[in-house]
C-alpha positions, 0 to 999 in steps of 0.5 A, a space after each residue: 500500500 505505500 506506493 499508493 500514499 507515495 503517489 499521493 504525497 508526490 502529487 502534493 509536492 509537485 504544487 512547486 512549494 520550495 521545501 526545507 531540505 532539514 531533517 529530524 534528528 532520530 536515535 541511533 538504532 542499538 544493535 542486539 544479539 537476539 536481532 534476527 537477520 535482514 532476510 528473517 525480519 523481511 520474511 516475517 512481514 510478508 507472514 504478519 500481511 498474510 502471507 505469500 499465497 494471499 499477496 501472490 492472489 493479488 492482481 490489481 487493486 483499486 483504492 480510494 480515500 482522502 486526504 489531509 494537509 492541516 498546516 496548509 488547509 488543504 484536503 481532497 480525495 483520490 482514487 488509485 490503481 494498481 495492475 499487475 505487474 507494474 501498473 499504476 495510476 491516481 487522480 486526486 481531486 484537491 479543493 481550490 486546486 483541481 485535478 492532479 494526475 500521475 501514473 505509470 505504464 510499466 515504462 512511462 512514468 508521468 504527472 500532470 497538474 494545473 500548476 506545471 502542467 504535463 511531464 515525464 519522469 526521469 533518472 532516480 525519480 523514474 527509478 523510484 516510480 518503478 520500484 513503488 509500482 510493483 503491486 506485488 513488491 512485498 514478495 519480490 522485496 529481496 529482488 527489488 532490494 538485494 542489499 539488505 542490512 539489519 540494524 538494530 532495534 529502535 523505538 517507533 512510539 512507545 513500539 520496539 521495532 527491527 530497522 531494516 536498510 534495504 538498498 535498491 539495484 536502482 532507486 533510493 534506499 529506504 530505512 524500514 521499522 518493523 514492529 517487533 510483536 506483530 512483524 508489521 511495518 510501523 514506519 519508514 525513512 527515505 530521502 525522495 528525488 523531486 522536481 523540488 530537489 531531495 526531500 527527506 521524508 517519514 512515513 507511519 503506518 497506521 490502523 491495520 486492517 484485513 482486506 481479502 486476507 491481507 493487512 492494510 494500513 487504512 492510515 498512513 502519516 507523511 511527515 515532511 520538514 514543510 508539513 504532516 499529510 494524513 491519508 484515510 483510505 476510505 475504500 480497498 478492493 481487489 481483483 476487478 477489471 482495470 482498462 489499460 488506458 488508465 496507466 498511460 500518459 494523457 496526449 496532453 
């Protein structure tokens, strides 16, 4: 689900707003001798979301919600698609702003807004766009991300949780928290490539819930250094017809 809330939170920043490029200051993860490996942590979330079988039945998904800036005074709401393999798309609907759309064909990565209208997608940005496409990207996780580093074990909220580095073939790396209970993903960190130049920004994941036999955060927390984005998916389906045409860059 999280490449959904990237799809949002990238749409917002490409409104052309010049972001702080501070980040908050973390503690440092303690290492642990009872910590399991990078690959035993990766293999329990796939487990704790339901398992292989279930996330493997997954062919597409459709899923609306809205969303929040409150710093801003900014709301709306979205609807976004994903098809197998690597297809994806989402239209958000922001008041006094309109209509933001991006998507990506398995080759194409594009956005379009009213504020800079239409464009393509490259280099790291693409690679990223990639990377976050992938409907099924739980299981494919060792082979998207090949370098894995366990790091310890750190506090998200009054939660112990496993940190994990995963570093992509291409793409920026990501520093994941898993919930050291229920194996779930709490919380990541990434430094993302924008039109606005690198953002660094933390992800929390929030208020599982199962849909066809899969857990699913129906919130999620963007915190940036400009502002905190809260996204409520209000709708999650599977497996229903999605015309290709969806996940193609518009003429104009």
């Amino acid at each position: 689900m999280k490449r959904l809330v990237w799809l949002t939170f990238l749409l917002i920043l490409s409104m052309g707003t010049v972001l702080a490029q501070a980040t908050a200051t973390q503690p440092s993860p303690t290492a642990s001798a009872a910590t399991p490996t990078a690959d035993q942590i990766i293999d329990n979330y796939v487990k704790a979301l339901g398992g292989k079988d279930a996330l493997a039945k997954v062919n597409s998904r459709v899923a609306k919600g809205k969303l929040d800036i409150a710093a801003a005074n900014i709301s709306g709401t979205f609807e976004a698609q994903n098809k197998g393999p690597n297809l994806t798309s989402m239209n958000a609907e922001l008041a006094n702003f309109g209509t933001l759309r991006q998507g990506y064909d398995g080759t194409v990565a594009w956005e379009a807004n009213p504020m800079v209208g239409l464009r393509e997608k490259s280099g790291v940005e693409l690679a990223d766009t990639k990377l976050e496409a992938e409907l099924q990207r739980e299981i494919k996780f060792k082979e998207l991300y090949p370098k894995l580093e366990a790091k310890g074990k750190q506090k998200v909220g009054e939660k112990d949780a496993y940190v994990v580095l995963a570093t992509p073939k291409e793409g920026t790396p990501i520093t994941m928290f898993f919930d050291a209970q229920s194996g779930l993903l709490l919380k990541d960190e990434q430094e993302r490539e924008t039109p606005e130049g690198k953002v660094p920004t933390q992800t929390f994941l929030e208020d599982y819930r199962e849909v066809d036999g899969i857990k699913i955060p129906f919130k999620v927390r963007q915190v940036n250094p400009m502002f905190e984005l809260v996204i409520t998916f209000t709708e999650i389906k599977h497996n229903g017809t999605i015309d290709d045409t969806k996940f193609k860059k518009p003429a104009n």
